[in-house]
N, C-alpha and C positions, 0 to 999 in steps of 0.2 A: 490771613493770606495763606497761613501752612494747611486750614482745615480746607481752602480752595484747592489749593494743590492736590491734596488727599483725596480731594472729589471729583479730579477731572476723569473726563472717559476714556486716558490714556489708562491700561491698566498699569506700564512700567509707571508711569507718574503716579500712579497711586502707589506705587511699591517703593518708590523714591522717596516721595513724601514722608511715606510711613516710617519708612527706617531713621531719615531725617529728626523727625519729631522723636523719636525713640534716642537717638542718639544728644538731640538736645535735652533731654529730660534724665538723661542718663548724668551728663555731665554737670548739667545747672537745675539739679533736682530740688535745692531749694529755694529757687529762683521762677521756674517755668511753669511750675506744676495749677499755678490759678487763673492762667492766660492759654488751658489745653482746649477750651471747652468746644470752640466750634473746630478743631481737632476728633477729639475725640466723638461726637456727633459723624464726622465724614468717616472717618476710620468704622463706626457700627455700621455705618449703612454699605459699607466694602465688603461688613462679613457675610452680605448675601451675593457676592458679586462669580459667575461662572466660574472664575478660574482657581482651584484649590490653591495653588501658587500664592495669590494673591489675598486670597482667608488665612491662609498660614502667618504670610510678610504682617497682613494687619492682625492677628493674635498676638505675636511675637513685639511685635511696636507697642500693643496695649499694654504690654506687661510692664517695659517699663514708662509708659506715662501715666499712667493709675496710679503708683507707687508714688512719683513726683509731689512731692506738699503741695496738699490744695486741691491735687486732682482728683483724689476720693471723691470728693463729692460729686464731681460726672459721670461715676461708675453706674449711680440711681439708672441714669438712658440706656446704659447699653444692658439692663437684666433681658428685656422683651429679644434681642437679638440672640442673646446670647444663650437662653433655652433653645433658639434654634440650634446656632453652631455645636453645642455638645452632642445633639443628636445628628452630625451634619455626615452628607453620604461618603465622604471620603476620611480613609483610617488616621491618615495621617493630620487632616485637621483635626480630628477627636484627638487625636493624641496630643497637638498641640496645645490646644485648649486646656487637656487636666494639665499640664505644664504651666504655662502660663495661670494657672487657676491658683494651683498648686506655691507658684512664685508669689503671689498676690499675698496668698493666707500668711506665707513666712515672710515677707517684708513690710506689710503695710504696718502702719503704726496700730495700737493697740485699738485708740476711739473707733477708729474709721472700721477696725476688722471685727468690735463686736458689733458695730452698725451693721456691716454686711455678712457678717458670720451665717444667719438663718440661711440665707440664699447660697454661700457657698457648699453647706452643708447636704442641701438639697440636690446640687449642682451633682457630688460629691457619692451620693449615693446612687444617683442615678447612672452614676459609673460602674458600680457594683453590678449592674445589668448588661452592661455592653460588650456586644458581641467579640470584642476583641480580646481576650483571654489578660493581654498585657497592659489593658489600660485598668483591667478587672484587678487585676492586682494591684495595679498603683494606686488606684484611687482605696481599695482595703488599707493597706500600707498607711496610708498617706492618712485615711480618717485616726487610725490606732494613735500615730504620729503625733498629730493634731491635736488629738485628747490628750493626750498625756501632757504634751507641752503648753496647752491652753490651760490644763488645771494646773500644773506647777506655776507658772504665770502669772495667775487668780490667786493663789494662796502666798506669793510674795508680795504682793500687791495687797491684800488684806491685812498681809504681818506691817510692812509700812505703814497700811492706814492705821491699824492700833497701835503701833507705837507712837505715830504722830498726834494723836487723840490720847495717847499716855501722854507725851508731855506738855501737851497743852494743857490738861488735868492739874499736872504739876506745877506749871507757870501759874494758873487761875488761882491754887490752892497756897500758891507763897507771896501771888499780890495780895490776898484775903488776908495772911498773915502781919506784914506788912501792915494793911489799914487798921487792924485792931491793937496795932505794937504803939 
């Protein structure tokens, strides 16, 4: 019912909808996020829609139902769209977008963001070219960011696995003791 609302050709009811679903996913994110899906399908097909207004309202809604548990997994439909809107003619949707892009990379859980990590990368440099001086920064900024905090990430994450693999080592190596006692 909310991905109907999303897609009626009122635009205000598409920008109502949007915010709607954005605010319930905000509030009951680990609740809502696996029931976005024909949501998040009307909300793509918005980011071709005339009115920059209304590309913004649904960028700004995407950001937080992506995020929502569960909803990762719908993010797969909106990449074809979404190569458009970064390159889209108005500054301020571009800008929304690395925003919204931007919020994705720092809150998505870890599975979901190396699943999509290639694509946001690509996303991400593609910003490095755009004509707007200030999106040109952010998105440098934001790659530097990114790296450093992906590889700090990765190597606590690796220090947990071997020490968990140490003491499973350990467990194996005192039941062994154990059967030969």
């Amino acid at each position: 019912m909310l991905g109907r609302a999303c897609d009626d050709p009122n635009p205000e009811m598409k920008s109502k909808g949007a915010q709607f679903a954005a605010s319930m996913c905000r509030d009951l994110r680990k609740e809502t996020g696996h029931f976005m899906r024909s949501t998040v399908v009307a909300l793509t097909s918005n980011l071709q829609h005339q009115h920059s207004k209304v590309r913004k309202v649904t960028l700004k809604s995407l950001e937080d139902i992506i995020i929502a548990n569960g909803a990762e997994a719908f993010l797969i439909e909106t990449f074809g769209q979404l190569r458009y809107t970064m390159n889209d003619r108005s500054q301020d949707v571009r800008k929304m977008f690395y925003t919204v892009l931007q919020s994705w990379m720092t809150k998505m859980e870890l599975t979901a963001m190396r699943q999509y990590e290639h694509h946001f990368i690509i996303y991400l440099l593609n910003g490095l070219s755009d004509d707007c001086p200030e999106i040109n920064a952010e998105c440098r900024e934001f790659l530097e960011v990114h790296g450093t905090r992906m590889k700090e990430t990765l190597q606590a994450l690796g220090k947990e696995e071997a020490q968990d693999e140490e003491m499973k080592t350990e467990g194996e190596n005192e039941n062994e003791e154990m059967v030969t006692a």
